[in-house]
Wavefront OBJ file of the C-alpha trace (Angstrom):
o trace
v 62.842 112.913 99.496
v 66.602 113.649 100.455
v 67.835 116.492 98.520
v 71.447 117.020 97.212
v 73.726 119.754 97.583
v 74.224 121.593 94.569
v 78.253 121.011 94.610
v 77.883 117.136 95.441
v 77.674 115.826 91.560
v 80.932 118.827 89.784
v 83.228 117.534 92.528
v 82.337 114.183 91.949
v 82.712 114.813 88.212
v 85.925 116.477 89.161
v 87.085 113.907 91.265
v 86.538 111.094 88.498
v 88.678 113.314 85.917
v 91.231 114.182 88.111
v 91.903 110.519 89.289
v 92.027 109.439 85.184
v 93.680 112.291 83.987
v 96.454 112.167 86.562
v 97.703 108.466 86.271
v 97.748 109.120 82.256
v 99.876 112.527 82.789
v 102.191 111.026 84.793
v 102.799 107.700 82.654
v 103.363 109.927 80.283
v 105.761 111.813 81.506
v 107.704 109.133 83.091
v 108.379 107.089 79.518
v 108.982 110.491 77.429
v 110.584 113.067 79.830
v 111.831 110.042 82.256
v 112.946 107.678 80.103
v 110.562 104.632 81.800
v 109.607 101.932 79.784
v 106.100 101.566 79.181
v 105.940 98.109 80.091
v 106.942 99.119 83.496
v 103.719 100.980 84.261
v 101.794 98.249 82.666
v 103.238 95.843 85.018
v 102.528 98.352 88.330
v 99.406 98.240 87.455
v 98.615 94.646 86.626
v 100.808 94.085 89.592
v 98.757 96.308 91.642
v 95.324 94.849 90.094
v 96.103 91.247 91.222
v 97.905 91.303 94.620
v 95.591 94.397 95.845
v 92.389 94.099 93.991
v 92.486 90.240 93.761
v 94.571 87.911 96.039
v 94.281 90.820 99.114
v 90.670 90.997 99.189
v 90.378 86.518 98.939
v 92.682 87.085 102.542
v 90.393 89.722 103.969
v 87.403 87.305 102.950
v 89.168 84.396 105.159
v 89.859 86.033 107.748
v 87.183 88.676 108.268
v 84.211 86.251 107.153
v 85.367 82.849 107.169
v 87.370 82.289 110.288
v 84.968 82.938 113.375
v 88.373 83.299 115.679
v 89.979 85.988 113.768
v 86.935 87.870 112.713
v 85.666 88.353 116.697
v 89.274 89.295 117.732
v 90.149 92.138 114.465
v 86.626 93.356 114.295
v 86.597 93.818 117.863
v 90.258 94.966 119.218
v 90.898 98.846 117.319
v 94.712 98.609 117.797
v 94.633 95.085 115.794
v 92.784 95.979 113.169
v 94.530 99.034 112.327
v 97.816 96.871 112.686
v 96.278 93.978 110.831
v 94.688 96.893 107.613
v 98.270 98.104 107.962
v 100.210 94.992 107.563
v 98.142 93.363 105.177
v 98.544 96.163 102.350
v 102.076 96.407 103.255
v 102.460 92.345 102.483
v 100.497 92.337 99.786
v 101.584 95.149 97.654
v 105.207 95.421 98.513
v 105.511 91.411 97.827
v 104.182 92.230 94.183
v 106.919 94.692 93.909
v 109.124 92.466 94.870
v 108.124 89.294 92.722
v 107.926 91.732 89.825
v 111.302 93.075 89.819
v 113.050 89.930 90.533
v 110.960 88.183 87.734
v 108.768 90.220 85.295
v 111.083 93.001 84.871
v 114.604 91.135 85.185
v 116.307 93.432 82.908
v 114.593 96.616 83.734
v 115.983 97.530 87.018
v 117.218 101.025 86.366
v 116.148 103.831 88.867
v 113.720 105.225 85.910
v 112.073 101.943 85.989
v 111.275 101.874 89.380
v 110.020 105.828 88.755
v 107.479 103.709 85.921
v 106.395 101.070 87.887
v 105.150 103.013 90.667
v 103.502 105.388 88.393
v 101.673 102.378 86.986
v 101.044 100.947 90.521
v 99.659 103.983 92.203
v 98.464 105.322 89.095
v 95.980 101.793 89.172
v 95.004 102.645 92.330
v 94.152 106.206 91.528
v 91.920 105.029 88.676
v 90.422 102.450 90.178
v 89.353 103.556 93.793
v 89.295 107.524 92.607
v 87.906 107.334 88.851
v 85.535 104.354 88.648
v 84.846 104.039 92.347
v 83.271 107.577 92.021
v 80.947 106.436 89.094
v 79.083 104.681 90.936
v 78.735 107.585 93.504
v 78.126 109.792 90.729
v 74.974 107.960 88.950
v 73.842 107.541 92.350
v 73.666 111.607 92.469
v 72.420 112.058 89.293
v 69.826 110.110 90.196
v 68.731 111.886 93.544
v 69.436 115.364 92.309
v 66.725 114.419 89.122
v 64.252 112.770 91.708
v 64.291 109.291 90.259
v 66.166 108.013 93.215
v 63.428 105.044 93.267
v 64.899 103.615 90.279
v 67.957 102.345 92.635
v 65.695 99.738 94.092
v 66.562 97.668 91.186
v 70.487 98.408 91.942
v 70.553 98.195 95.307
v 69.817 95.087 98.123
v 66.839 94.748 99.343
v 66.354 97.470 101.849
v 69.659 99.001 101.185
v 67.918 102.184 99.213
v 67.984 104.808 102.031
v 71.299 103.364 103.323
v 72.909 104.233 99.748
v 71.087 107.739 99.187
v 72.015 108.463 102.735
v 75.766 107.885 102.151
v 75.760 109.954 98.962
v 73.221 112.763 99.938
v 74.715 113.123 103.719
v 78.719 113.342 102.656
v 79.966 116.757 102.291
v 80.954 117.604 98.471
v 84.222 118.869 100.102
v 84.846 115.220 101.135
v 84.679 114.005 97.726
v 88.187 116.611 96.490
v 89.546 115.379 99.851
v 89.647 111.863 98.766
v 90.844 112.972 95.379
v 93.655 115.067 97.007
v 94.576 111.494 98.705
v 94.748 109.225 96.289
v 97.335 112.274 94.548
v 99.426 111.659 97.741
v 99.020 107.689 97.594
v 100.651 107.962 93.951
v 103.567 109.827 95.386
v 103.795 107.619 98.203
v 104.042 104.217 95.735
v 106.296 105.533 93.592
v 108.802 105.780 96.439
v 107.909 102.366 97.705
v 108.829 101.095 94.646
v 112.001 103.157 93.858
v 112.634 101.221 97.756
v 111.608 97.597 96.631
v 113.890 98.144 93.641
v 116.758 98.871 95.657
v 116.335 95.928 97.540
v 116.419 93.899 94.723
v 119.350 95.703 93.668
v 120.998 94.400 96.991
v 121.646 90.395 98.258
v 121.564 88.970 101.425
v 120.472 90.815 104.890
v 120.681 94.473 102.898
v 117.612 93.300 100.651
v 115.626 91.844 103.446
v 116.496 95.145 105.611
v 115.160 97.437 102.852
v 111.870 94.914 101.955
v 110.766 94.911 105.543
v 111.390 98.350 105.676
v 109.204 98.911 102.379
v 106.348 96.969 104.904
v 106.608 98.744 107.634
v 106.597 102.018 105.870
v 103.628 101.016 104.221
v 101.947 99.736 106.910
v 102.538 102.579 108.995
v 100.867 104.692 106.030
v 97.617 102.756 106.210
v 97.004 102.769 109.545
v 96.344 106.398 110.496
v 93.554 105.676 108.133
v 92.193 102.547 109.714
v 92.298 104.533 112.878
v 90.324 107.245 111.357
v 87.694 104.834 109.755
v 87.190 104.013 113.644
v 86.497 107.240 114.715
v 89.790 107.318 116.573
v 91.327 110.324 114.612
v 90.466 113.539 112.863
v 90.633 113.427 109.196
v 93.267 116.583 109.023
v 95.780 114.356 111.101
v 95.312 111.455 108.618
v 95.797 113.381 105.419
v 98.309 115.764 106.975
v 100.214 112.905 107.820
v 99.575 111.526 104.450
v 101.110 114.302 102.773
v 104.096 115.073 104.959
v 104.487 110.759 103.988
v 104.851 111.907 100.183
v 107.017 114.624 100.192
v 109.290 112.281 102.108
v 108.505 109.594 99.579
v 109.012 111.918 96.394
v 111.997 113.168 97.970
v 113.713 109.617 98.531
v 112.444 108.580 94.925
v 114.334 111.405 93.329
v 117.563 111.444 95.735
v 117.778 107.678 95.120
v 119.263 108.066 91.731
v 122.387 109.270 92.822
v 123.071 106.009 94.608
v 125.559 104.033 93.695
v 123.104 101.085 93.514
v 121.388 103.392 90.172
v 124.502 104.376 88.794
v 124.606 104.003 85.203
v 127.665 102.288 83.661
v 128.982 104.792 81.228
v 130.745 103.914 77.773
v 134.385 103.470 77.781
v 136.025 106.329 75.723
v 137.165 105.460 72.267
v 140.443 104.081 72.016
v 143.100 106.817 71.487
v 145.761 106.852 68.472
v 148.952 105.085 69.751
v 151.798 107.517 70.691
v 154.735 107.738 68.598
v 157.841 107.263 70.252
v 161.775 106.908 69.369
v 161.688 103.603 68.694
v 158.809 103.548 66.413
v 159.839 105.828 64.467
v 163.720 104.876 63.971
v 164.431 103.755 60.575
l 1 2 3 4 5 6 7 8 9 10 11 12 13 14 15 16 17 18 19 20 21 22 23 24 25 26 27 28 29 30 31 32 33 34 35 36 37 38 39 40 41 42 43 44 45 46 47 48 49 50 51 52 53 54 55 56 57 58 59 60 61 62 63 64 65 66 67 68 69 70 71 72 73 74 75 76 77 78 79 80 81 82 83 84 85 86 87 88 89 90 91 92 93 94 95 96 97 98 99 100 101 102 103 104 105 106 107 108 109 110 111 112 113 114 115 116 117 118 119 120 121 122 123 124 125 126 127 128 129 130 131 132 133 134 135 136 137 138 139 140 141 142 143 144 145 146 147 148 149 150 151 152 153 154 155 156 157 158 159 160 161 162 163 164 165 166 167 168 169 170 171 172 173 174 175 176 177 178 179 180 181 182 183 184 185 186 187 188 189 190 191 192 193 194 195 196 197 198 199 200 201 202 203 204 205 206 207 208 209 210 211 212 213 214 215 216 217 218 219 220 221 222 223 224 225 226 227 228 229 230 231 232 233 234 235 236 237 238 239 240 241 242 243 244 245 246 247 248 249 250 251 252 253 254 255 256 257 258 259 260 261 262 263 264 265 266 267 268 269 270 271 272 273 274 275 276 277 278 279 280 281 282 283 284
């Protein structure tokens, strides 16, 4: 019978509060300290659920399953499918930002709305992949540490079982904070894509294509680090290192992007002053 290390199941507790807790936190400070509509989160994260979640995952079916060609040549060349991992998120997620502002959120295009949709959009993310992902991995835990592992026969594909208890049982507990730690830096890192998308909507013509692609290739160059790690073609410290240096520069932009003149808020006219008297209205 595998056995557990004693740390594995309070850092995946851990994990699954601090991937809930933090999304809430920062929604709420972005509508009451930052001024962020409400509905701007929402629609990062509904945004986020169907372009990532949804309509991403039907494009990695095609073309990873479905499509002999493409599945021998990605699954098989490193430096395309890091590219293609890359790419694909990039598309995907910056094109919801995109559609979003230009439609959904036509007259919320202030810089603290781009501050509330990326909460919402990485804060989705956070939940999803960090909080509920890790429920899964923490029943599985319970379940080993207690010695009724056997009971995830009924959970589990047909000869599956050890595969699962292995993956659980043989990861580090430290490797559970360190994907916590990451999806903290992947909410940093969408909220200055989508201060970015925003100004591109803010813009016409080549400036607004310029900054989109830009948003892609920023993106894209973000995910593939880990693809390349995933292949066994980089340490983990370069990935996340990289990751974080990627959101300070992120957080950084977000917050020195509302001086730009594109953010500027129109300020109110002062009120009308009395009209001056002068000789000739005040001759008899």
């Amino acid at each position: 019978m595998k056995t557990l290390d004693p740390l594995t199941i309070p850092f995946i507790a851990l994990a699954i509060l601090v991937c809930v807790a933090a999304p809430v936190v920062a929604a709420i400070l972005a509508c009451r300290k930052g001024g962020a509509k409400f509905r701007t989160v929402l629609a990062g994260a509904g945004a986020f659920v169907v372009f990532a979640y949804i309509l991403e995952q039907i494009a990695h079916v095609v073309l990873l399953q479905l499509i002999p060609a493409t599945k021998a040549f990605l699954t098989g060349t490193p430096w395309a499918f890091a590219l293609y991992g890359g790419l694909m998120a990039g598309i995907f997620e910056e094109t919801a930002r995109l559609l979003v502002f230009l439609f959904v959120l036509k007259r919320f295009r202030a810089w603290k709305d781009g501050i509330g949709y990326g909460v919402g959009h990485g804060g989705a993310e956070a939940l999803l992949i960090g909080g509920l992902g890790n429920v899964n991995n923490l029943i599985i835990a319970v379940l080993i540490a207690t010695g009724a592992s056997d009971s995830l026969a009924a959970m589990v594909p047909a000869g599956a079982l050890d595969a699962v208890i292995d993956a659980i049982a043989g990861t580090a507990p430290s490797m559970f904070l360190v994907a916590m730690l990451e999806r903290l830096l992947a909410m940093g890192i969408q909220v200055g894509l989508s201060v970015l998308v925003l100004l591109a909507v803010k813009h016409r013509g080549w400036p607004r294509v310029g900054l989109f692609a830009g948003a892609i290739l920023f993106h894209a160059a973000i995910d593939i680090p880990a693809v390349f790690y995933q292949l066994g073609r980089l340490p983990l410290w370069a990935v996340e290192g990289a990751v974080a240096v990627l959101c300070a520069g992120s957080l950084a932009f977000a917050f020195l992007a509302r001086r730009f003149p594109a953010f500027k808020e129109p300020t109110a006219p002062p009120p009308d002053a009395p009209p001056l008297l002068t000789d000739a209205s005040t001759a008899p």
